[in-house]
C-alpha positions in Angstrom: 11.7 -10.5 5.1 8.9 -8.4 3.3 7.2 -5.7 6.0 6.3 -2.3 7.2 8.7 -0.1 9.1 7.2 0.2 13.1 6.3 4.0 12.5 4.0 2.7 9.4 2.3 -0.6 10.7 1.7 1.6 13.9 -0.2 4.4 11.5 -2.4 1.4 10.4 -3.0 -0.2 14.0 -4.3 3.6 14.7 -6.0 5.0 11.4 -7.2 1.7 10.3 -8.8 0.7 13.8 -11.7 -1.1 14.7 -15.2 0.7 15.1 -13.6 3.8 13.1 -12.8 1.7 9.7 -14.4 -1.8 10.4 -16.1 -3.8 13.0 -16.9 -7.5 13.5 -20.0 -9.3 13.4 -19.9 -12.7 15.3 -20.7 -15.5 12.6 -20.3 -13.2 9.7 -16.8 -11.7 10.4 -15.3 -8.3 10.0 -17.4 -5.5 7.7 -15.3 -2.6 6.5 -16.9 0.7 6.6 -15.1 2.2 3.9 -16.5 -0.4 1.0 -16.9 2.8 -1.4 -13.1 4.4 -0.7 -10.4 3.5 -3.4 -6.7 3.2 -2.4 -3.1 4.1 -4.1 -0.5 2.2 -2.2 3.3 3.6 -3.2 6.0 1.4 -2.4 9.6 2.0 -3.0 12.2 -1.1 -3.6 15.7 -1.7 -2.7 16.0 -4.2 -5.6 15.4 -3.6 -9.3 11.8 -4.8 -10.7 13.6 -8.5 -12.2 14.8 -9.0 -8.4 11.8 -7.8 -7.0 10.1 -10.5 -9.1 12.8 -12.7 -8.8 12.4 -12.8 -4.7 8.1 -12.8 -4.8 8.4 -9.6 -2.5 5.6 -7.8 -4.5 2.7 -10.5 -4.2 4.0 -10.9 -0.3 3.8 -7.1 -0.1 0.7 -6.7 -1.8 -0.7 -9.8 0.8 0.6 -7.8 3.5 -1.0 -5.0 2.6 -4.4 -6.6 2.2 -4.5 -8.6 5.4 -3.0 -5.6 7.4 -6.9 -4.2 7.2 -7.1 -2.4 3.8 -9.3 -5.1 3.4 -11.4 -5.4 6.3 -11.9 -2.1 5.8 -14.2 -2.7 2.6 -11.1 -1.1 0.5 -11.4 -3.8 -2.3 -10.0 -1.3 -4.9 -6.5 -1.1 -4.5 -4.0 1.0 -7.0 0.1 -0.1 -6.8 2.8 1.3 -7.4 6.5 0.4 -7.6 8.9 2.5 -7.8 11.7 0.1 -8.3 15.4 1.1 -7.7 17.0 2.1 -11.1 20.7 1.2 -11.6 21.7 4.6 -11.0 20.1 6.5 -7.9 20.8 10.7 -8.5 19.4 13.6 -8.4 17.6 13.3 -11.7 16.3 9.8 -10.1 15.0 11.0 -7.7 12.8 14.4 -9.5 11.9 11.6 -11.6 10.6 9.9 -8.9 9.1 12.9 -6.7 7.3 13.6 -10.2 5.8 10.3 -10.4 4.6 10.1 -7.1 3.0 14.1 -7.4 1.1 13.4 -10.4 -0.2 10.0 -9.2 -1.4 12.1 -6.3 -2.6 14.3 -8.4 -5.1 12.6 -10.5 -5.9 10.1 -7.2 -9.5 10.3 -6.2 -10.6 8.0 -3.5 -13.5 7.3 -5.1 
């Protein structure tokens, strides 16, 4: 099953909450407040990218994502990122990875 560890989908229920990042208008439906806000979601696999594929756990991660209120936030520009498990995990993996993820958060503006 494709999901969010408790500690993270708890961070959403609280950052992503209703009257702070959306509310909801009866007959219209929810409005996000934070329509001009841009988001960089990094995931990290257990599988490699073709079993990734192979199981269709990125388009039902990326689904979770966007109906666990990225969306009815306004957030309609959404950056992913795998990071999919090589056949090797070291030490040189991981920098490589650590790298990654910096300079991604580097050059990330939310706008």
């Amino acid at each position: 099953m494709v999901g969010f560890p408790t500690i993270l989908k708890g961070w959403f229920d609280r950052i992503m909450s209703y009257g702070c990042a959306y509310t909801f208008i009866p007959g219209k439906g929810t409005e996000g407040f934070l329509k001009e806000k841009k988001a960089l979601l990094i995931n990290t696999t257990l599988p490699d990218e073709k079993g990734y594929e192979a199981l269709g756990s990125k388009n039902a991660m990326k689904k979770i994502i966007d109906d666990l209120r990225i969306k009815w936030c306004g957030i309609s520009n959404i950056d992913y990122v795998f990071l999919y498990r090589p056949a090797r995990i070291n030490t040189e993996t991981r920098k490589k990875y650590l790298e990654e993820v910096y300079q991604l958060g580097k050059g990330f503006s939310d706008k």
